[in-house]
VEXDREN-2710 file (C-alpha; in Angstrom, 1 decimal):
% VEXDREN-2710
k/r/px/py/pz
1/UNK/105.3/116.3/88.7
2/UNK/105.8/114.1/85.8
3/UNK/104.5/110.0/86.9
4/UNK/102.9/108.9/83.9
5/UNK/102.1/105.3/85.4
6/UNK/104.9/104.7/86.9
7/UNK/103.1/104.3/90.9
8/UNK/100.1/101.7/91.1
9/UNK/97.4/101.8/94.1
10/UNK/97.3/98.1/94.7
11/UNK/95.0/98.5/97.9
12/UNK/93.2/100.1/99.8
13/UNK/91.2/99.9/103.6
14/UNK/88.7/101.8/105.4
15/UNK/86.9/101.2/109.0
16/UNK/83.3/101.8/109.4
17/UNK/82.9/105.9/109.5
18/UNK/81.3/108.1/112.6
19/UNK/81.5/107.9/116.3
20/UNK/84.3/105.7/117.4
21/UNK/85.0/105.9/121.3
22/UNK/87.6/104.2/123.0
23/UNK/90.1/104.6/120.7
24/UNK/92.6/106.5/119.8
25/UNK/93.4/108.0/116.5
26/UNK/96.9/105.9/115.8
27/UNK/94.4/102.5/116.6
28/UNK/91.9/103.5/114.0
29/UNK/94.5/104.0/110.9
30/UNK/96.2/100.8/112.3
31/UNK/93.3/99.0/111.7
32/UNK/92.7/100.8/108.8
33/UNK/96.5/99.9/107.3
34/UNK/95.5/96.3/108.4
35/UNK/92.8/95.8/106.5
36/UNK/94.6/97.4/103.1
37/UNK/97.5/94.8/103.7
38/UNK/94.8/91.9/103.9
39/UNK/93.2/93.4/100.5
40/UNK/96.9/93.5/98.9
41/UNK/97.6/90.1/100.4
42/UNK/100.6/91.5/102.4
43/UNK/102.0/90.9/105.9
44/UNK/103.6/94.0/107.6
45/UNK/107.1/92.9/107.3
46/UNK/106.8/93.7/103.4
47/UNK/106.0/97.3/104.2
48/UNK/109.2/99.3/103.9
49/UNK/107.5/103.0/103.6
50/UNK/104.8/104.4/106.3
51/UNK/103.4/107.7/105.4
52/UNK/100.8/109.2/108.1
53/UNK/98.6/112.2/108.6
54/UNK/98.0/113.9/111.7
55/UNK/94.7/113.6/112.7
56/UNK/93.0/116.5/112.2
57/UNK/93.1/118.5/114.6
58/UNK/92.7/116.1/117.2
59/UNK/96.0/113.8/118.5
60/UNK/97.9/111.2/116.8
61/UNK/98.6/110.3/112.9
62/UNK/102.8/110.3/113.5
63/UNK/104.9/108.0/111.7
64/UNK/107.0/107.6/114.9
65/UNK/103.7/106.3/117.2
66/UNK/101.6/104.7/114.7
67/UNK/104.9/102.5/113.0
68/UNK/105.4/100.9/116.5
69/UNK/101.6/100.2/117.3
70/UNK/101.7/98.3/114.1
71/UNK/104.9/96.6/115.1
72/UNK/107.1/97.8/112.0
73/UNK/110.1/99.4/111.1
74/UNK/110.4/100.8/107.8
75/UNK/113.1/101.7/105.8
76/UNK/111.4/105.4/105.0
77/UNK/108.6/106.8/106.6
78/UNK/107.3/110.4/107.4
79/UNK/104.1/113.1/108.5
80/UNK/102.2/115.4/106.3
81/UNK/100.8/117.9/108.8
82/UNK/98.5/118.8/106.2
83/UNK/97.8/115.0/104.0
84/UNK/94.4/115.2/102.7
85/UNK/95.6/112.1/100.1
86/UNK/96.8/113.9/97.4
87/UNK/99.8/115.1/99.2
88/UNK/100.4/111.9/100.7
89/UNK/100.2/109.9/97.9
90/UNK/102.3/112.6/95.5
91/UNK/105.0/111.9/98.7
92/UNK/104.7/108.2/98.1
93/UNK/105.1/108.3/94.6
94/UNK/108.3/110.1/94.7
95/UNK/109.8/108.0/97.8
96/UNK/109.1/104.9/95.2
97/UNK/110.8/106.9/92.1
98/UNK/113.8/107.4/94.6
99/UNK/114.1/103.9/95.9
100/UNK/113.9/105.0/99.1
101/UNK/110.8/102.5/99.5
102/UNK/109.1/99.3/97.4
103/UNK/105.9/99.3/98.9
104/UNK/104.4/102.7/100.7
105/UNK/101.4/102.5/103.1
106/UNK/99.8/105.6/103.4
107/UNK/97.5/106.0/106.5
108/UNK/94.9/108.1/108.5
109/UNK/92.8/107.7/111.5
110/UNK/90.8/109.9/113.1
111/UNK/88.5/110.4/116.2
112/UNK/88.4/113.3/116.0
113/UNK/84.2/113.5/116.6
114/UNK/84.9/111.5/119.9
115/UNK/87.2/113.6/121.2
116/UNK/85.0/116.5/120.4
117/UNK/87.8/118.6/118.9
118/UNK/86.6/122.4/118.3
119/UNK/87.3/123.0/114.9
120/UNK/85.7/126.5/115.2
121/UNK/89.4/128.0/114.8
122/UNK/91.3/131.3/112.6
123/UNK/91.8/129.8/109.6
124/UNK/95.9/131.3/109.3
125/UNK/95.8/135.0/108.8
126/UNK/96.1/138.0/110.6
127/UNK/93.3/139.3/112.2
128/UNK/91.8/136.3/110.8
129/UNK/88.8/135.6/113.7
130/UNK/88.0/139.6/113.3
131/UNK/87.3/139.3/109.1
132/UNK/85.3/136.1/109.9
133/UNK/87.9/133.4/108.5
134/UNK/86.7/131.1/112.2
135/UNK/85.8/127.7/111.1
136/UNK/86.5/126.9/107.2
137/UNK/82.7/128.5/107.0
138/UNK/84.1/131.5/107.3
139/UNK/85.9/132.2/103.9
140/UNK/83.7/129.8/102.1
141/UNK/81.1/131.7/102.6
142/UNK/83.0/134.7/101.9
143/UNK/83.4/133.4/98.6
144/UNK/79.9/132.2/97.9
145/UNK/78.4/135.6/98.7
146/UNK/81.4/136.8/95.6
147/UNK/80.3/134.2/93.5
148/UNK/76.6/134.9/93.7
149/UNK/77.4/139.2/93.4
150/UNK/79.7/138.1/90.3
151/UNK/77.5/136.0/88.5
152/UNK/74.2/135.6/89.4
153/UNK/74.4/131.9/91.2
154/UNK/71.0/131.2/93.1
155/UNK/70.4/129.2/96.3
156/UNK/68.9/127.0/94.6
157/UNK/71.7/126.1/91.9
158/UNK/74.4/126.0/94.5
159/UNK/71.3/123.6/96.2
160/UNK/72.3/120.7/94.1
161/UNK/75.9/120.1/95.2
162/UNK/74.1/118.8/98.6
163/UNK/71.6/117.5/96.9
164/UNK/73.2/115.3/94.8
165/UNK/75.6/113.8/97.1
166/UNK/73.2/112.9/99.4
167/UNK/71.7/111.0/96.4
168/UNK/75.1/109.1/96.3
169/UNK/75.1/108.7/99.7
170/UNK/72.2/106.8/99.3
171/UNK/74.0/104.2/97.1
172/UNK/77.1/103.9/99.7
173/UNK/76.6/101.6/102.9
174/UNK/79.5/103.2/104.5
175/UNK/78.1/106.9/104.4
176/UNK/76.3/108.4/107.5
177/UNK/73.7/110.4/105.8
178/UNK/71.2/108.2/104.4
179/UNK/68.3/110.2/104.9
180/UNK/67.1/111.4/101.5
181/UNK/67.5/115.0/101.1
182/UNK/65.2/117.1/98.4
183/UNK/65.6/120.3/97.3
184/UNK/62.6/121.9/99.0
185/UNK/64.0/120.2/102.2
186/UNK/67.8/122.1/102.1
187/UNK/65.9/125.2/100.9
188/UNK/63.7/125.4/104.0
189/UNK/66.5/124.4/106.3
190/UNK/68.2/127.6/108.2
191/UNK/72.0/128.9/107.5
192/UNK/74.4/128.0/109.7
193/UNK/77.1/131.0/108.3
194/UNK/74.9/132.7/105.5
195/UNK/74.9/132.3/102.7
196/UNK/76.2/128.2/103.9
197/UNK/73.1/125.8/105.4
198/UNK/74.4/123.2/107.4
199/UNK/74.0/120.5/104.8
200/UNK/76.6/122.5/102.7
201/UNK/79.2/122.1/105.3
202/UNK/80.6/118.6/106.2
203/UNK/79.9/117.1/109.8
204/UNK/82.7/115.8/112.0
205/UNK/83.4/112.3/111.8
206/UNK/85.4/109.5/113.2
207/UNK/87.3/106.9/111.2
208/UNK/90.7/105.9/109.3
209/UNK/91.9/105.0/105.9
210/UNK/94.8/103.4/103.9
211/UNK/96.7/103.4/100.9
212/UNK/99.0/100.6/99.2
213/UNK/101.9/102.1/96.8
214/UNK/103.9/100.1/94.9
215/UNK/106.1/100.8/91.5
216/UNK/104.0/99.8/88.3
217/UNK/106.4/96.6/87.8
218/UNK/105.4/95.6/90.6
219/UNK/101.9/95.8/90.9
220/UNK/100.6/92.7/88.8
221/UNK/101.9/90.7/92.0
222/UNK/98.9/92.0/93.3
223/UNK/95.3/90.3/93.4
224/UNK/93.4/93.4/92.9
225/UNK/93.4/95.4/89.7
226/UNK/96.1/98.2/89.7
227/UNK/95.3/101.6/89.5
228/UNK/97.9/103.9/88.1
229/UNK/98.8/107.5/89.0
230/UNK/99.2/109.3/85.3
231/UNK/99.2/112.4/87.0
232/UNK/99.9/115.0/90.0
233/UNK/99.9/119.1/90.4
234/UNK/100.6/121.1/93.2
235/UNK/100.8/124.6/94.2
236/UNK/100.8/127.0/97.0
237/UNK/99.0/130.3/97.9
238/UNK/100.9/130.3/101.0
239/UNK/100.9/134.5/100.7
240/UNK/97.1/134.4/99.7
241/UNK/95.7/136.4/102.3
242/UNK/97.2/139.1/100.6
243/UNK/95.4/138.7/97.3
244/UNK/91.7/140.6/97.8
245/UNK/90.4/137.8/95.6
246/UNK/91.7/134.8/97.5
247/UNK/88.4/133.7/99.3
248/UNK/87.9/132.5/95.2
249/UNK/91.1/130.8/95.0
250/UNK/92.5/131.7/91.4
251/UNK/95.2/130.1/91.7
252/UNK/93.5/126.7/91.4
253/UNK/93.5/127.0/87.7
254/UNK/97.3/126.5/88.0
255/UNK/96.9/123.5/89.8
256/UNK/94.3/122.1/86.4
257/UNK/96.3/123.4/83.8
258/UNK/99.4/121.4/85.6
259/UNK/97.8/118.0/86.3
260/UNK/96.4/118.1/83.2
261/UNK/99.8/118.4/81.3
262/UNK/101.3/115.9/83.6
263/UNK/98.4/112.8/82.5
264/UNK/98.4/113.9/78.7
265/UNK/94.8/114.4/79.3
266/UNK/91.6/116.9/79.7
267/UNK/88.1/117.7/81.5
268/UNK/86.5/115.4/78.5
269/UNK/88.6/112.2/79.4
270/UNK/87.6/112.0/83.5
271/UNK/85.0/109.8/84.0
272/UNK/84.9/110.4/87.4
273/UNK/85.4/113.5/89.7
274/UNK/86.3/113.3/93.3
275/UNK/86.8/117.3/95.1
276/UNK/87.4/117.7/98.6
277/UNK/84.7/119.4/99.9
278/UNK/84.6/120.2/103.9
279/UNK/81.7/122.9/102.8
280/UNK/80.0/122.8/99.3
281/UNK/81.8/125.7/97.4
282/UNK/84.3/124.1/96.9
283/UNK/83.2/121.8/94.9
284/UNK/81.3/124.9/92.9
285/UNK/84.8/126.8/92.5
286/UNK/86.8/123.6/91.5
287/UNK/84.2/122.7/88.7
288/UNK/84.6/126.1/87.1
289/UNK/88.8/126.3/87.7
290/UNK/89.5/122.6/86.1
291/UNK/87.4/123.3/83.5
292/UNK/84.1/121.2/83.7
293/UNK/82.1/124.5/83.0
294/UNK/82.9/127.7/82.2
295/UNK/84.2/130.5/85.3
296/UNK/80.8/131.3/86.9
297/UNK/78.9/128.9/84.9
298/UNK/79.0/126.5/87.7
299/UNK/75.8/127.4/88.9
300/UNK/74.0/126.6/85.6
301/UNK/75.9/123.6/85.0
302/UNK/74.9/122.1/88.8
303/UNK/71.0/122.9/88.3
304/UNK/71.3/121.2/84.8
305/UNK/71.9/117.7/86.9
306/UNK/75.1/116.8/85.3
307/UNK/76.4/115.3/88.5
308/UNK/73.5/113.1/90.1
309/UNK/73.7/109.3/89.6
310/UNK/73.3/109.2/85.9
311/UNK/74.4/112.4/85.1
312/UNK/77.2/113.7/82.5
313/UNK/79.5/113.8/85.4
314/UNK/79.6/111.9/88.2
315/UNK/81.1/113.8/91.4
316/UNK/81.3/112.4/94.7
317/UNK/80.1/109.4/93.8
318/UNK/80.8/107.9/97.8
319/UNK/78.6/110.8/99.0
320/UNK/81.8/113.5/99.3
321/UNK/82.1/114.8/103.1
322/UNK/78.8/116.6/103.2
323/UNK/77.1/113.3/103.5
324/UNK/79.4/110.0/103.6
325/UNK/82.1/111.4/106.2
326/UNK/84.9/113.7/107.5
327/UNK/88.2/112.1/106.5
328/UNK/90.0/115.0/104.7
329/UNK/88.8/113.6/101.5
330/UNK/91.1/110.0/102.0
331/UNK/87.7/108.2/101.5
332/UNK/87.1/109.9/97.9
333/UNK/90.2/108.8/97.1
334/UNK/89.8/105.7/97.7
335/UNK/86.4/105.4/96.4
336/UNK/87.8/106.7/92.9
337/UNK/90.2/102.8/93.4
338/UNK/87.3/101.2/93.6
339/UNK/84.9/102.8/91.2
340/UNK/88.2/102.1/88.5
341/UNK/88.4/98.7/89.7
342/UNK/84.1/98.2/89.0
343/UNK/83.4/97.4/93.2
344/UNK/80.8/100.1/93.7
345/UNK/77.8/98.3/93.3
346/UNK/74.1/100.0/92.7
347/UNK/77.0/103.5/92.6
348/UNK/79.1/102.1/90.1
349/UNK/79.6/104.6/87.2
350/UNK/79.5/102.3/83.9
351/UNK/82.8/101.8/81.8
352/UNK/85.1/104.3/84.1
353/UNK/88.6/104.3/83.4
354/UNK/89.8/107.5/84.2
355/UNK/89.4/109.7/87.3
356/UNK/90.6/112.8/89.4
357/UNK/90.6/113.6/92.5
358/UNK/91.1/117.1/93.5
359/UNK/91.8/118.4/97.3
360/UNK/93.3/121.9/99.0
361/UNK/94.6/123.2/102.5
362/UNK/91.9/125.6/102.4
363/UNK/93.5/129.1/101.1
364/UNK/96.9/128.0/100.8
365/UNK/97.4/124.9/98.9
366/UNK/96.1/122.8/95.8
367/UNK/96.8/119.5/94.5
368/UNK/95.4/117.1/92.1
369/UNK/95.7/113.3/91.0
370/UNK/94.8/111.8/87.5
371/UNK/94.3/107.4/88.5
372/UNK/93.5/105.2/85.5
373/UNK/92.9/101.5/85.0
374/UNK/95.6/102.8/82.0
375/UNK/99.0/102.5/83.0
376/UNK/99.0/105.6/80.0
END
C-alpha cells in the first residue's frame, strides 16, 4: 500500500487500563473517542468517518451501536472483526485517499476482563483443540519449542522479552504491572503451557482506545504535532494451517520486505519498535522476520539487552501486553504517537523520529505501519 505521508495521526485517547465494571464495551471506546477529539481540539460533528473493532471476544465495538451512543452520523464508517490498529488505521488511510472521509476516528473499547470472557478457544483449524491450538498459548508455544530445537534459544534468552517490558512498564503510569520483574524471578516461576510461563503471555484487561485520521494537508490545523503514516504491508496466511511450518509464520517476512518498500526505509532507520505481543514469541519471531537480527539469532540478540531502556532498540516502550495491558496492541500504537511527538516522560526514547508498529491475527494475517515526525 503505497501512503508515503499522505495520512497524519493528529490524536489520540486512552482510558485508564484493567478492570472496568459497569460498563459496556461501546461506553469505554466512547469515552475513549472523547478524549482523542478533546486532544485534537474537535467537536463530534467534525467527525465524518468512524471505524470500530469488535471487542474482543466479548460484545460491542460496531460502527452501527457505538456511532449512535456518541450521537454521530458519519458520512463513512465500518467494523474490522479483526482491527488490532494496523488494519484499522491502513482502512482509514484509504477511506481518506478516496474522499470518502476528511477526518477518521478509529476506536476500541473493551471489558472484556469484566465480563470474564473465556478466551481459552480453537484458534481456526481443524481439529484445532486436539493439536493443542486452544488459547493463542497453544501454537505459540508450538513454535517456541521449534525455535529452541532449530536453533539453540535458551529459557533464559527468550527470558528477556518479559523482562524488559516489565522494565518499561515501570516507566508507564498507565501499565498494570508495576512490580519489578528480575530474571531469576520469571525463571523460578512455573509454565503455564510449556515451554510459555505466565509472564510470557499477556493478561486480560479492560479498557478503550482512539485514533484521529486526517489527510496530511490538513493536519497542521491541529494543536498536536502530526505524525505521518510513510508506510503500510499486509498479507494473509489464511490457508496456513496447511503449511507444517506455520506455528513460525514465514510468511511475515513478506509483510517486512513490503512495508519496508512502501516507507523508502529499513531495520537501521526505526528508532522505535512496537510488536503485538498477546504471548512473548512473537515478539522473538518478528525481530528475526523484519530483520533486527538474523533468523534464529533472536535469542542472542535479546540476552545482549538491545531492547531495555537504553538499549540499541527500544521495543515496547509502554510495557507491550505482557505488562501494560490487553488492547490488541491499539495502546502500542498509540504509544509509538506519543514517543514521536517527545510525551513519554522518564520512557521517552531520545531524538525518535521514526517508528513501526507491527501486529498479526495470529496464524493468518500480518500487517505493519512505518509513522514518522517526517511527512517523507
Amino acid at each position: 500500500m503505497s501512503t508515503r505521508g499522505g495520512t497524519a495521526i493528529v490524536a489520540v485517547g486512552t482510558t485508564e487500563q484493567g478492570e472496568l465494571p459497569g460498563r459496556s464495551a461501546d461506553e469505554v471506546a466512547v469515552s475513549a473517542i472523547q478524549l482523542a477529539l478533546a486532544e485534537a481540539g474537535l467537536g463530534k460533528s467534525d467527525v465524518d468517518g468512524l471505524i470500530t473493532c469488535k471487542a474482543g471476544m466479548g460484545r460491542g465495538g460496531v460502527d452501527t451501536t457505538v456511532g449512535p451512543l456518541l450521537g454521530i452520523n458519519p458520512r463513512y464508517s465500518a467494523t474490522l472483526d479483526y482491527g488490532t490498529c494496523n488494519f484499522s488505521l491502513h482502512l482509514g488511510a484509504m477511506v481518506i485517499a478516496a474522499g470518502l472521509a476528511e477526518v477518521v476516528v478509529l476506536a476500541y473499547g473493551a471489558t472484556q476482563r469484566s465480563e470474564k470472557i473465556n478466551f481459552g478457544v480453537p484458534m481456526g483449524v481443524d481439529l484445532a483443540a486436539a493439536s493443542g491450538f486452544v488459547h493463542v498459548a497453544g501454537p505459540a508455544g508450538l513454535a517456541l519449542q521449534r525455535h529452541k530445537h532449530l536453533y539453540g534459544t535458551t529459557d533464559e534468552q527468550f527470558g528477556n522479552i518479559a523482562v524488559a517490558q516489565r522494565r518499561w512498564a515501570q516507566l508507564n503510569p498507565l501499565a498494570i504491572f508495576q512490580k519489578p520483574l528480575s530474571m531469576e524471578d520469571y525463571l523460578a516461576s512455573p509454565y503455564l503451557v510449556e515451554p510459555l510461563r505466565r509472564h510470557d503471555v499477556t493478561m486480560i484487561s479492560d479498557g478503550g482506545a482512539a485514533i484521529v485520521l486526517t489527510s496530511a494537508e490538513r493536519a497542521a490545523d491541529f494543536p498536536k504535532k502530526p505524525v505521518y503514516l510513510l508506510g503500510a504491508a499486509e498479507t494473509t496466511a489464511l490457508s496456513g494451517a496447511r503449511d507444517v511450518d506455520n506455528v513460525m509464520r514465514p510468511w511475515l517476512a513478506d509483510v517486512a520486505r513490503d512495508v519496508y518498500a512502501s516507507a523508502g526505509l529499513g531495520p537501521s532507520d526505526i528508532d522505535a519498535l512496537y510488536i503485538q505481543d498477546p504471548t512473548a514469541v512473537w515478539v522473538l519471531q518478528m525481530l528475526e522476520y523484519y530483520g533486527f537480527c538474523g533468523i534464529g539469532e533472536g535469542g542472542s540478540f535479546l540476552a545482549e539487552g538491545h531492547t531495555y531502556p537504553g538499549g540499541s532498540l527500544p521495543v515496547n516502550t509502554n510495557g507491550g501486553q505482557l505488562s501494560e495491558s490487553y488492547m490488541w496492541g491499539w495502546l502500542h500504537l498509540c504509544e509509538a504517537v506519543r514517543q514521536l511527538r517527545g510525551e513519554c516522560g522518564e520512557r521517552q526514547v531520545s531524538g525518535a523520529e521514526v517508528a513501526m508498529y507491527c501486529s498479526t491475527m495470529v496464524l493468518t494475517k500480518g500487517a505493519a505501519s512505518i509513522i514518522s515526525t517526517r511527512r517523507s
